[in-house]
Backbone as JSON, one array per atom type, in Angstrom:
{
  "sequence": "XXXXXXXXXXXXXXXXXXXXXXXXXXXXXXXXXXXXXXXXXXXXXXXXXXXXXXXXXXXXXXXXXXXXXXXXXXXXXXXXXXXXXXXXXXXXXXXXXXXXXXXXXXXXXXXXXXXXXXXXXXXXXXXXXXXXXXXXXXXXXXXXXXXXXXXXXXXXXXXXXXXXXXXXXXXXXXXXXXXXXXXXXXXXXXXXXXXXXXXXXXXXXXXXXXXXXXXXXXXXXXXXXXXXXXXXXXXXXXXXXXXXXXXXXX",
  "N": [[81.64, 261.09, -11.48], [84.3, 260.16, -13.28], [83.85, 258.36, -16.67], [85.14, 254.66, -16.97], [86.55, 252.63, -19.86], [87.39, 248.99, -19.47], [88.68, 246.57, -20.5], [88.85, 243.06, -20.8], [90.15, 239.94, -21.57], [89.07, 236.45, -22.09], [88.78, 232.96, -21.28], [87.71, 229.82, -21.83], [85.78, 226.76, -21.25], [83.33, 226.11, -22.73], [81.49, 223.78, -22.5], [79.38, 223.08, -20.36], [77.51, 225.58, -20.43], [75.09, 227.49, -22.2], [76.34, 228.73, -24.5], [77.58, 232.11, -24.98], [75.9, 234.48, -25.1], [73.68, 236.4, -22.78], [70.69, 234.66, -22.18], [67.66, 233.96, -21.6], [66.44, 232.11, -18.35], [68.27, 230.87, -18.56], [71.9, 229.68, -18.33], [74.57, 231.42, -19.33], [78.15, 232.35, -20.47], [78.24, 235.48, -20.77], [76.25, 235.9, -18.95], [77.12, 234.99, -16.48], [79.94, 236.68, -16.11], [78.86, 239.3, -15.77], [77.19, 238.69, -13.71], [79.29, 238.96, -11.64], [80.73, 241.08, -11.45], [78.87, 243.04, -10.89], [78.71, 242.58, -8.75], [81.44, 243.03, -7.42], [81.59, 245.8, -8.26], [79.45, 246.9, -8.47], [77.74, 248.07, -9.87], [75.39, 247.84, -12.43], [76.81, 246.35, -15.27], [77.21, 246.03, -19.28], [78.59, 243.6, -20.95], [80.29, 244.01, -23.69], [81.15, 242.27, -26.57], [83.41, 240.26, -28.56], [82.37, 238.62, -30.11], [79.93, 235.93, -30.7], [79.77, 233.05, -28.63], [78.28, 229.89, -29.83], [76.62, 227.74, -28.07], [78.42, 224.61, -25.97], [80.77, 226.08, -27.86], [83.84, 226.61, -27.27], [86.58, 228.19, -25.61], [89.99, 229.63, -25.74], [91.07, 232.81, -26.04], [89.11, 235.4, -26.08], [87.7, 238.47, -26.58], [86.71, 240.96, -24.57], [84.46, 243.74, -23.5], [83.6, 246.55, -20.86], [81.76, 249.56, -19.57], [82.65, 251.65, -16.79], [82.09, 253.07, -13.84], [84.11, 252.71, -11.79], [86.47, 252.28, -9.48], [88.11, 250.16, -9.43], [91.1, 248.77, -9.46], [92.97, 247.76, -12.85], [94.76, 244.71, -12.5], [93.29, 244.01, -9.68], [90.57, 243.7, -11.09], [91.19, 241.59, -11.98], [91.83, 239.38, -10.47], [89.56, 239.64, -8.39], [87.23, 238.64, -10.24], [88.25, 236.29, -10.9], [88.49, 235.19, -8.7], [85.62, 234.93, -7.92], [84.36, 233.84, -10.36], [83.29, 230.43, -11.71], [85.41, 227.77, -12.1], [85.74, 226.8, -14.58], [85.71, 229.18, -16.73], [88.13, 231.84, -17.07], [89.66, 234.84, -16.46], [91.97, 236.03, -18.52], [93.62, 238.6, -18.53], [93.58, 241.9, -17.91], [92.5, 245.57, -18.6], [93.01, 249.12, -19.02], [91.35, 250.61, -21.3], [90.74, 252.98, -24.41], [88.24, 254.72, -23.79], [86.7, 254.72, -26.24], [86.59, 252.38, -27.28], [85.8, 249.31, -28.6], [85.0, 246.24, -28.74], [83.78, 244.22, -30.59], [83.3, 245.86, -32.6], [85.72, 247.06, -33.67], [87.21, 245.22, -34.47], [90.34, 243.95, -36.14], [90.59, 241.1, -37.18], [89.55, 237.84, -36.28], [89.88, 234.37, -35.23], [89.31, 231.23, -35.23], [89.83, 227.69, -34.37], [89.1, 224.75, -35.3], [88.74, 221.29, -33.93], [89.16, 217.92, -34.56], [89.12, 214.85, -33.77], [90.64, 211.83, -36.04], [90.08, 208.71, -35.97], [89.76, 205.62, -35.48], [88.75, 204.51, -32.64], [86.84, 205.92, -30.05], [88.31, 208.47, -27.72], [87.85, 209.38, -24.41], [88.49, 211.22, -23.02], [88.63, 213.66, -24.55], [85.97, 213.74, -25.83], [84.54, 216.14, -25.34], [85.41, 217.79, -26.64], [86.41, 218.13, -29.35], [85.43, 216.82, -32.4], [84.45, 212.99, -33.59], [85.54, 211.34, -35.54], [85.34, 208.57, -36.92], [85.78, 207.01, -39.93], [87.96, 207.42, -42.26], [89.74, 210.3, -43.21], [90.52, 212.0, -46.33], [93.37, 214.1, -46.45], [94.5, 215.88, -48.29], [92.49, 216.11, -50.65], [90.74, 217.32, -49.16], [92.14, 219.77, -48.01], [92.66, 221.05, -50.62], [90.0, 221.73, -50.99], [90.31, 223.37, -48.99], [91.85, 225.4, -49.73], [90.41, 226.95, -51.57], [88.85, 228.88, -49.91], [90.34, 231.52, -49.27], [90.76, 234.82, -49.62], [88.63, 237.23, -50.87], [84.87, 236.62, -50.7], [81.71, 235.91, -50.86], [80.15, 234.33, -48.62], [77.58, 233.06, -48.42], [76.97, 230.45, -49.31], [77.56, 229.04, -46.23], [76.52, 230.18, -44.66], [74.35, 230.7, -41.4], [71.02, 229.39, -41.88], [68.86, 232.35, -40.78], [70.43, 234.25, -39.8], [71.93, 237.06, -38.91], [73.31, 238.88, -40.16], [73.2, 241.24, -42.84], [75.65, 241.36, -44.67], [76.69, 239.05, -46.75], [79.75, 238.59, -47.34], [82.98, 238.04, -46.72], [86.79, 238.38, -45.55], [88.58, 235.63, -45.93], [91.82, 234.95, -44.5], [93.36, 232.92, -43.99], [92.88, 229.33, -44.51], [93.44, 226.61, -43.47], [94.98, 223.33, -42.34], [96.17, 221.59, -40.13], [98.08, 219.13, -38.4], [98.34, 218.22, -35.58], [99.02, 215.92, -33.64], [98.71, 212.1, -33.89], [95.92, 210.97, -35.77], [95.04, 213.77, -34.99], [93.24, 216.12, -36.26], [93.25, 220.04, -37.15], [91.67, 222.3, -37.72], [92.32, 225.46, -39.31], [91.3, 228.79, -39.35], [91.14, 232.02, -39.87], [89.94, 235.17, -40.46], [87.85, 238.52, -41.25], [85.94, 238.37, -40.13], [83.02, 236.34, -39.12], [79.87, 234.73, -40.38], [76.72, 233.53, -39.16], [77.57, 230.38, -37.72], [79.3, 229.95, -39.73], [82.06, 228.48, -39.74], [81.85, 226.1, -38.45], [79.6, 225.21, -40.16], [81.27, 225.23, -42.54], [83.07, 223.3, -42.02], [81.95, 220.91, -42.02], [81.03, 220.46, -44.48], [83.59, 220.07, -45.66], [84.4, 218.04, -44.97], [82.77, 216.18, -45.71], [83.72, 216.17, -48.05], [86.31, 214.78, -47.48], [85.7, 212.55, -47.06], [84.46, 211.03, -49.28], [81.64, 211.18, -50.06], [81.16, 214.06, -51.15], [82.75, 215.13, -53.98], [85.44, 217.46, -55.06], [85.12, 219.23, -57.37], [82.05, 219.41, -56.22], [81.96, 220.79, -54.5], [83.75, 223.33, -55.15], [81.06, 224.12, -56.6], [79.05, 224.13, -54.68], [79.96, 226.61, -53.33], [79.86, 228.19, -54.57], [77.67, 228.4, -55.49], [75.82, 229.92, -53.24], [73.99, 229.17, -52.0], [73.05, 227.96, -48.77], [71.18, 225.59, -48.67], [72.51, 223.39, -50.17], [74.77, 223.08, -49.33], [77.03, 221.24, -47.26], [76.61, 219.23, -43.41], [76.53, 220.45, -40.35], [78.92, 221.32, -38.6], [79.48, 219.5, -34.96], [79.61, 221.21, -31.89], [81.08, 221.13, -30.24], [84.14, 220.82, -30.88], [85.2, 223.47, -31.67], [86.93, 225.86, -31.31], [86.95, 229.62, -30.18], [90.02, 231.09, -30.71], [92.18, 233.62, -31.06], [91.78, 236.95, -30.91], [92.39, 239.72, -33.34], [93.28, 243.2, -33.16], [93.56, 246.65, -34.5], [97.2, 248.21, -34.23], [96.99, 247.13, -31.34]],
  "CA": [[82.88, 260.31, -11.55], [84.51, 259.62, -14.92], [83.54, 256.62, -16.7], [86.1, 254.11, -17.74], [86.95, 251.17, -20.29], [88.08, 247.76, -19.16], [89.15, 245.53, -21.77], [88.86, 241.87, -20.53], [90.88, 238.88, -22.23], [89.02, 235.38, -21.1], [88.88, 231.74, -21.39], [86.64, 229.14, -21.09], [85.43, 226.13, -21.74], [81.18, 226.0, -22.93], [80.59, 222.41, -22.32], [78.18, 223.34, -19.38], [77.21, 226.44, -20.82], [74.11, 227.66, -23.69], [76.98, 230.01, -24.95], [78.15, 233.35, -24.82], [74.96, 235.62, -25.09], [72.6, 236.65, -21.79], [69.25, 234.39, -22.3], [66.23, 233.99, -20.48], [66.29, 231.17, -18.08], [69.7, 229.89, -19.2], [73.2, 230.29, -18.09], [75.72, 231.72, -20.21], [79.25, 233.32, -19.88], [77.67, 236.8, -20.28], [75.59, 236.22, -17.65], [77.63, 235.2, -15.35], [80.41, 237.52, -15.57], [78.29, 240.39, -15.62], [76.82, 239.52, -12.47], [80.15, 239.19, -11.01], [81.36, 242.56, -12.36], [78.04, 243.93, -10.73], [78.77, 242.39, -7.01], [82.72, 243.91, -7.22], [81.33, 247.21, -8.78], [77.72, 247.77, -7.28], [77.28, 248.27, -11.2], [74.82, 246.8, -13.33], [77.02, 246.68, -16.2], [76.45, 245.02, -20.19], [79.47, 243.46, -22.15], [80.37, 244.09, -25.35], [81.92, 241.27, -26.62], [84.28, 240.35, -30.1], [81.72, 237.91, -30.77], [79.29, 235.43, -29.51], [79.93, 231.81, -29.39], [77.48, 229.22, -29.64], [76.7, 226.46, -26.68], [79.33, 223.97, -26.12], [81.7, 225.83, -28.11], [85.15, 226.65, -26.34], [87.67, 229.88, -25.72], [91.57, 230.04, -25.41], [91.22, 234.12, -26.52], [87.86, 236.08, -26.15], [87.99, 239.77, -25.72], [85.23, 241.71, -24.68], [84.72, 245.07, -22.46], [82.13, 247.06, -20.21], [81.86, 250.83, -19.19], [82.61, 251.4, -15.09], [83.04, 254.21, -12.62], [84.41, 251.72, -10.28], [88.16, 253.28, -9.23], [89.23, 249.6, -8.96], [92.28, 248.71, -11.0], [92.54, 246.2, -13.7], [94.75, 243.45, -11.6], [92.29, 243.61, -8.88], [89.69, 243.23, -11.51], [91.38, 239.88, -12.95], [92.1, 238.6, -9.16], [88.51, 239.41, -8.16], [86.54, 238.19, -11.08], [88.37, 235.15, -10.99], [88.12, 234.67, -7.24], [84.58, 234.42, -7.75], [84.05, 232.96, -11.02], [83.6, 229.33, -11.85], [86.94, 226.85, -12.69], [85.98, 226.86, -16.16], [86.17, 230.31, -17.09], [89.48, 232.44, -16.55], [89.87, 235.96, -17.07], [93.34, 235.93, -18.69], [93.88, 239.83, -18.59], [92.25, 243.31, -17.37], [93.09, 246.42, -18.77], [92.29, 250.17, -19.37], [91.22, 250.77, -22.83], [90.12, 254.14, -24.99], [86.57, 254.97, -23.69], [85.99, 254.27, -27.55], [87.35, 251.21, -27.87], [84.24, 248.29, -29.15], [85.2, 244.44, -28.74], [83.31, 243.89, -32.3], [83.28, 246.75, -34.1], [86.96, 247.62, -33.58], [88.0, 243.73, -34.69], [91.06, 243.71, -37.53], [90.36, 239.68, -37.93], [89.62, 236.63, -35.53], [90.71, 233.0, -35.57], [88.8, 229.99, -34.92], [90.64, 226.63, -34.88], [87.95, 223.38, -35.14], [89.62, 220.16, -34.02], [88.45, 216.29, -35.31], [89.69, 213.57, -33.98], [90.06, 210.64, -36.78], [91.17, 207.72, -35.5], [89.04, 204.63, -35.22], [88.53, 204.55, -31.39], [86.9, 207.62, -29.62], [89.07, 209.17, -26.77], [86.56, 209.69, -23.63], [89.25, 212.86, -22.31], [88.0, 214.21, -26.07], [84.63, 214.19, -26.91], [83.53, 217.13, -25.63], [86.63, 218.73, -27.06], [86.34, 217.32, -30.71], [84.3, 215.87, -33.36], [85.05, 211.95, -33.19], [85.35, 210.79, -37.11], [86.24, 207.31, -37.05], [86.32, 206.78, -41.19], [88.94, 208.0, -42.75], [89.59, 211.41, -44.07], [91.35, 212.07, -47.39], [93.55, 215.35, -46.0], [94.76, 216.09, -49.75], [91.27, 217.07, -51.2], [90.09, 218.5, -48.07], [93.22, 221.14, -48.08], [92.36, 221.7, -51.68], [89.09, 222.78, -50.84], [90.4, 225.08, -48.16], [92.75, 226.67, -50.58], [89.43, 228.32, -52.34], [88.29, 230.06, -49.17], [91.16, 232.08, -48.88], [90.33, 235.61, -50.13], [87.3, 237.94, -50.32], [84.2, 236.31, -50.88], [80.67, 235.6, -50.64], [80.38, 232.88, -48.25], [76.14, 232.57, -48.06], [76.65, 229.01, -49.06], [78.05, 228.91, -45.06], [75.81, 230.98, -43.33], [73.03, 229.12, -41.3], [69.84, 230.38, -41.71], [68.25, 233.14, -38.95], [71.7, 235.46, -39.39], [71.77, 238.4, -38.86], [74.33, 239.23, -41.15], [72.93, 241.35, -44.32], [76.48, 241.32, -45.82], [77.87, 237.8, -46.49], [81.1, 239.1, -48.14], [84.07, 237.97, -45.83], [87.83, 237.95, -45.87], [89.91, 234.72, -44.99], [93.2, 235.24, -44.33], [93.77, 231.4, -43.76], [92.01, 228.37, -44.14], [94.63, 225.67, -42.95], [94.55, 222.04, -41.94], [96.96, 220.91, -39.19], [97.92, 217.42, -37.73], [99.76, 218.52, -34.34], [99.13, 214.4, -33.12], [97.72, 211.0, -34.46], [94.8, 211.24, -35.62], [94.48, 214.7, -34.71], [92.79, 217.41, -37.25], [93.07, 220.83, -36.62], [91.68, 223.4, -38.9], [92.38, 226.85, -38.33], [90.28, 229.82, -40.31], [91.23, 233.29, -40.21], [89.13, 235.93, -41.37], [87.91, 239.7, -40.71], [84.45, 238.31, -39.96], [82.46, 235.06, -39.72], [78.8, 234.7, -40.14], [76.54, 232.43, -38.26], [77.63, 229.18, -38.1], [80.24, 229.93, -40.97], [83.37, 227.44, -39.15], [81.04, 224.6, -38.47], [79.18, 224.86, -41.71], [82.92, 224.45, -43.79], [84.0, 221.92, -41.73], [80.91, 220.03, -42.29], [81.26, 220.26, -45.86], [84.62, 219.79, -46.46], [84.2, 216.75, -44.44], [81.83, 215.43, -46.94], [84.61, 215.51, -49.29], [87.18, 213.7, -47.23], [84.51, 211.03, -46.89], [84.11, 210.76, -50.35], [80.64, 211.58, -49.93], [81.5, 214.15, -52.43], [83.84, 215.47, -54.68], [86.25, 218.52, -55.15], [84.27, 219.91, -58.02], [80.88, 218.86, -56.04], [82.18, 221.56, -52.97], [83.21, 224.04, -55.76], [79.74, 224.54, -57.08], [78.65, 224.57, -53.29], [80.43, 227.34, -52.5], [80.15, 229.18, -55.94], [75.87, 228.48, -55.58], [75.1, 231.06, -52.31], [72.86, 228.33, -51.14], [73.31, 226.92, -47.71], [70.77, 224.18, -48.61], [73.52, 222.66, -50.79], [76.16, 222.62, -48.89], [76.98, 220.04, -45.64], [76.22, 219.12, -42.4], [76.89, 221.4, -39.46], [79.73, 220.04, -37.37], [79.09, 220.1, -33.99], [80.1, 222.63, -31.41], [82.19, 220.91, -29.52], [85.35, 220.7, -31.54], [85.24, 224.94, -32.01], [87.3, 226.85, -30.38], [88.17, 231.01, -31.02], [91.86, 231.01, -30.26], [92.89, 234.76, -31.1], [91.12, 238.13, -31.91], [93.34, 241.36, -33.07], [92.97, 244.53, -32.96], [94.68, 247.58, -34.9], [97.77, 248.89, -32.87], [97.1, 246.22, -30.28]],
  "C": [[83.14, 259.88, -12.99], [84.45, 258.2, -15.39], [85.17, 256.04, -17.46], [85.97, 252.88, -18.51], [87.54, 249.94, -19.72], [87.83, 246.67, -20.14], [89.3, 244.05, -20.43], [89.34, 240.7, -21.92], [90.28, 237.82, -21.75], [89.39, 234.19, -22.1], [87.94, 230.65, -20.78], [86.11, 228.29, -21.62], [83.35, 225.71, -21.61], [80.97, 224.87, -23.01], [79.34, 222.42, -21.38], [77.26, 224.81, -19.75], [75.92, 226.93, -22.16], [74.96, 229.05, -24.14], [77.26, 231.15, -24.65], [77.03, 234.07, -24.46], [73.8, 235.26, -23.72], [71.21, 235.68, -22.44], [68.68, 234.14, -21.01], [66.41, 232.92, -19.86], [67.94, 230.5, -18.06], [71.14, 230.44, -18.67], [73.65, 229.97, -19.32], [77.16, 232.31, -19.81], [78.84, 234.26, -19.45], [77.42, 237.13, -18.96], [76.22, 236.11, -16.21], [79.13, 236.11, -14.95], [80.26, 238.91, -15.15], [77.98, 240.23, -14.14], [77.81, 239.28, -11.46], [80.85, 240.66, -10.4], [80.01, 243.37, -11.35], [78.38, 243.5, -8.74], [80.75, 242.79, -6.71], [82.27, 245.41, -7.58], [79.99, 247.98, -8.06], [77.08, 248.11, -8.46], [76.25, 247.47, -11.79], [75.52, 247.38, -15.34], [76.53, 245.5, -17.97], [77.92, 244.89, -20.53], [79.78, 243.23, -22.96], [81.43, 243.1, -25.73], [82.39, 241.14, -28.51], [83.35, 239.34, -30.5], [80.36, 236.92, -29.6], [79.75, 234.24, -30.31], [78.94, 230.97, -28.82], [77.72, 228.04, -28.54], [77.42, 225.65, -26.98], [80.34, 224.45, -27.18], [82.89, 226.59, -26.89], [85.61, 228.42, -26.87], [88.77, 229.52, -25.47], [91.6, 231.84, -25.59], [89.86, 234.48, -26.76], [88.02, 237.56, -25.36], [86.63, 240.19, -25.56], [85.3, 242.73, -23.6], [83.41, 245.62, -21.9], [82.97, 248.75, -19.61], [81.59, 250.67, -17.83], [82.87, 253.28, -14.84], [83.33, 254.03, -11.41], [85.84, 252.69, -10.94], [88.91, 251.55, -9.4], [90.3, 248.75, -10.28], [92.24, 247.05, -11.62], [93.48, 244.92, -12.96], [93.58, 242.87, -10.58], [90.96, 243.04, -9.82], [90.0, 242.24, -11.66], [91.09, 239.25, -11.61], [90.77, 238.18, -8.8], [87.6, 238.69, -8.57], [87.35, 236.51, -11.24], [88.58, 234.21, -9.77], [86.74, 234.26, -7.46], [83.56, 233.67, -8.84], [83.99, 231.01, -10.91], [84.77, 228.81, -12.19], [87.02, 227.03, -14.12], [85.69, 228.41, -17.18], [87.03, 231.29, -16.22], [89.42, 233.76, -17.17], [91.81, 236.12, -16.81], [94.31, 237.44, -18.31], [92.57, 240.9, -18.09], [92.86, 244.46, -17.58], [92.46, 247.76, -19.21], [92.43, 250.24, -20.59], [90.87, 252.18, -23.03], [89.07, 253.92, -24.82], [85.73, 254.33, -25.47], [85.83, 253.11, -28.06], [86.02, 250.12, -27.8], [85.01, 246.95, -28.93], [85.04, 243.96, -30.05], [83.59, 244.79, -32.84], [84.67, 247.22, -34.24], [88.23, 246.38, -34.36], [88.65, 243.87, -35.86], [90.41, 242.08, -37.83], [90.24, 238.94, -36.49], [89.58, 235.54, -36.33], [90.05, 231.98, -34.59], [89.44, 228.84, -35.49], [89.07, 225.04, -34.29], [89.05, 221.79, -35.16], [88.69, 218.49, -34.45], [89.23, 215.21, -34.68], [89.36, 212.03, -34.91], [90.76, 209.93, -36.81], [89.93, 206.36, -35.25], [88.05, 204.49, -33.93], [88.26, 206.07, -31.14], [88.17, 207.67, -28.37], [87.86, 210.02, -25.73], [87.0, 211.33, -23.09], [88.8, 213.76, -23.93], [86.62, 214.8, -26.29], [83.83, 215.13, -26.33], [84.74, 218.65, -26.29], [87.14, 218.51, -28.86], [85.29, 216.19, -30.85], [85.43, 214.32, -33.94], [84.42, 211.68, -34.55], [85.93, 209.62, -37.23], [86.6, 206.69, -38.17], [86.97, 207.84, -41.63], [88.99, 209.28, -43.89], [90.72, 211.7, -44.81], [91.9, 213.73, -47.06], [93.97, 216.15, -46.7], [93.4, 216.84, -50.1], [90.3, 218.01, -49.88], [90.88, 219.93, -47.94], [93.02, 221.68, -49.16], [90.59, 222.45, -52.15], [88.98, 224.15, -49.65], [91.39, 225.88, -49.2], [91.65, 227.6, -51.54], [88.83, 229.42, -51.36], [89.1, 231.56, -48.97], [90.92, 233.9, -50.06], [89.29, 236.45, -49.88], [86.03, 237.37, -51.18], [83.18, 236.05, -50.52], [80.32, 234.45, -49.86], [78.92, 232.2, -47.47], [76.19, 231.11, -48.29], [76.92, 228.47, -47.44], [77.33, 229.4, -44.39], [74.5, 230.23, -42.92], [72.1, 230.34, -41.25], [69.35, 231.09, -40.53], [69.21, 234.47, -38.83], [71.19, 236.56, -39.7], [72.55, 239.43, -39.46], [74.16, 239.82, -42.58], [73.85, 240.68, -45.06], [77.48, 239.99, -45.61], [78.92, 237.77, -47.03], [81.97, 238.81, -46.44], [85.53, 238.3, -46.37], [88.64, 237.04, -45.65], [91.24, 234.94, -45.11], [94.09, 233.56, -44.15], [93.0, 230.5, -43.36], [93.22, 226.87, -44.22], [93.89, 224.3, -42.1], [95.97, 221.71, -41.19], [96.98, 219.79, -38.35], [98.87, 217.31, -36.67], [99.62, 217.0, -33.41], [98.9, 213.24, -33.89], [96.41, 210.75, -34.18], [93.97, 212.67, -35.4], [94.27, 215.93, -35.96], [92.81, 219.21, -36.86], [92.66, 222.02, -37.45], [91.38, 224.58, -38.57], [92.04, 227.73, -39.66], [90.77, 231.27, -39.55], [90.74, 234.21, -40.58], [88.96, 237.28, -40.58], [86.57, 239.41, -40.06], [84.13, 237.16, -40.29], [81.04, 235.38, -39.32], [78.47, 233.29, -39.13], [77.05, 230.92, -38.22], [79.32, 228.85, -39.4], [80.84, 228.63, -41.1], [82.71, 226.26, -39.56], [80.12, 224.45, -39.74], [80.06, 224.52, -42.89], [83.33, 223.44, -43.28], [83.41, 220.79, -42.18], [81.11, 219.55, -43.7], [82.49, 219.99, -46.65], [84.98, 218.51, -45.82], [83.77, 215.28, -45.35], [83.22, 215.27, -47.62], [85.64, 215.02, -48.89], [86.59, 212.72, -46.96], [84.52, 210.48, -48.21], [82.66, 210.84, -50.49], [79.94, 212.52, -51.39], [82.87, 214.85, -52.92], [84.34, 217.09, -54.92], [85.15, 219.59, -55.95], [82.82, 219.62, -57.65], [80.83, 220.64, -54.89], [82.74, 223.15, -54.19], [81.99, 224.86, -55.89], [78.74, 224.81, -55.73], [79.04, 226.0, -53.31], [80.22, 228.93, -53.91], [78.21, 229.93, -55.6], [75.07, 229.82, -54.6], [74.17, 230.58, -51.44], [73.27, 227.42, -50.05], [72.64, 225.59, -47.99], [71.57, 223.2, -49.35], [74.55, 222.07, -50.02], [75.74, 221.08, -47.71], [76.37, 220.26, -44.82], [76.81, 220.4, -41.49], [77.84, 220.43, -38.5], [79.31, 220.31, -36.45], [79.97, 220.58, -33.37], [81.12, 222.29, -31.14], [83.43, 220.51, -30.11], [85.86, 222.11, -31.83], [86.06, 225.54, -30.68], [87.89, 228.34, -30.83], [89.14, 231.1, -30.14], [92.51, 232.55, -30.72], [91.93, 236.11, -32.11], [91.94, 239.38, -31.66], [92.49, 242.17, -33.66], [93.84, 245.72, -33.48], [95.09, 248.27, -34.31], [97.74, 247.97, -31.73], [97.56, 245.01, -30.43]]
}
């Protein structure tokens, strides 16, 4: 029987979750839509996914795909797989793809947007949906240290140690700061590729410098150095979300 592609589109929120990737012992997305996919199919299939995201962070846009020689069509796949999934993950789409077609290796650019709320008071409907900054962030020198990411560059001062990433050369396409409420931060990154940790390692650090913690030319020489031990803190997860990955032609 001929094998086929199915491109999957989901959604989902990793607050209950140890992330994207199959581990031992542990639920993850992976794991559990695979063994969905294997009780509609009779398959034991693997999926290749546009990325992995770490525990507690979030999805609006996650593509990822698996090889079948199930006959059944991609609506029924969405209907099914989301008949028997959990509430908090949605498969947005289901579709036939080119047998060739990769999730990662096929990726023009993805887009992670990290939100902050900084506002004095936390927000309890929030905090597992943003990082709760209750002193005040200067949104002037923080935008002027996203205007250096923008380009092709070396961005080992960002990568957390353990990656698996020989080549830390990226491209951003946009490193942006948005305030779509009060109080609300939203910084949205662009790129062809992020290493481990990348998002939450800039936010961290450009944090520092709306703190005053440190300074413009302090985050410079960070970012110039190659050395993660320089830079910031790691924000945490829960404020991450990837919000859109394209694809050339798609």
């Amino acid at each position: 029987m001929a094998k086929r592609n199915i491109k999957l589109i989901l959604e989902y929120d990793g607050s209950g979750y140890h992330g994207w990737q199959r581990q031992n012992r542990e639920t993850t997305i992976q794991l559990l839509i695979e063994e969905k996919i294997r009780i509609m199919t009779k398959e034991s299939v693997k999926l290749i996914a546009s990325g992995r995201t770490d525990a507690g962070v979030h999805a609006f846009y996650h593509v990822c795909n698996f090889i079948t020689s199930s006959q059944i069509d991609p609506p029924s796949f969405k209907r099914g797989l989301n008949a028997l999934l959990p509430e908090d993950i949605f498969v947005k789409q289901a579709e036939d793809v080119p047998i060739d077609f990769h999730s990662m290796y096929d990726t023009e650019s993805k887009t992670y947007e990290y939100r902050i709320l900084n506002q004095e008071d936390p927000d309890v409907f929030l905090r597992l949906y943003s990082w709760h900054i209750p002193r005040h962030l200067d949104r002037d020198e923080m935008r002027k240290c996203l205007s250096l990411l923008c380009g092709e560059h070396d961005f080992s001062s960002f990568k957390s140690t353990g990656s698996g990433n020989l080549n830390p050369v990226r491209k951003m396409m946009r490193a942006e700061i948005h305030e779509p409420g009060k109080g609300l931060l939203h910084f949205i990154f662009e790129a062809n590729g992020f290493l481990r940790h990348m998002v939450r390692n800039i936010v961290g650090t450009v944090v520092e410098v709306g703190q005053g913690k440190i300074g413009f030319n302090d985050f410079v020489a960070i970012f110039q150095a190659g050395d993660r031990a320089k830079a910031g803190i790691k924000a945490p997860p829960q404020g991450l979300f990837l919000i859109d990955v394209r694809y050339p032609g798609m």
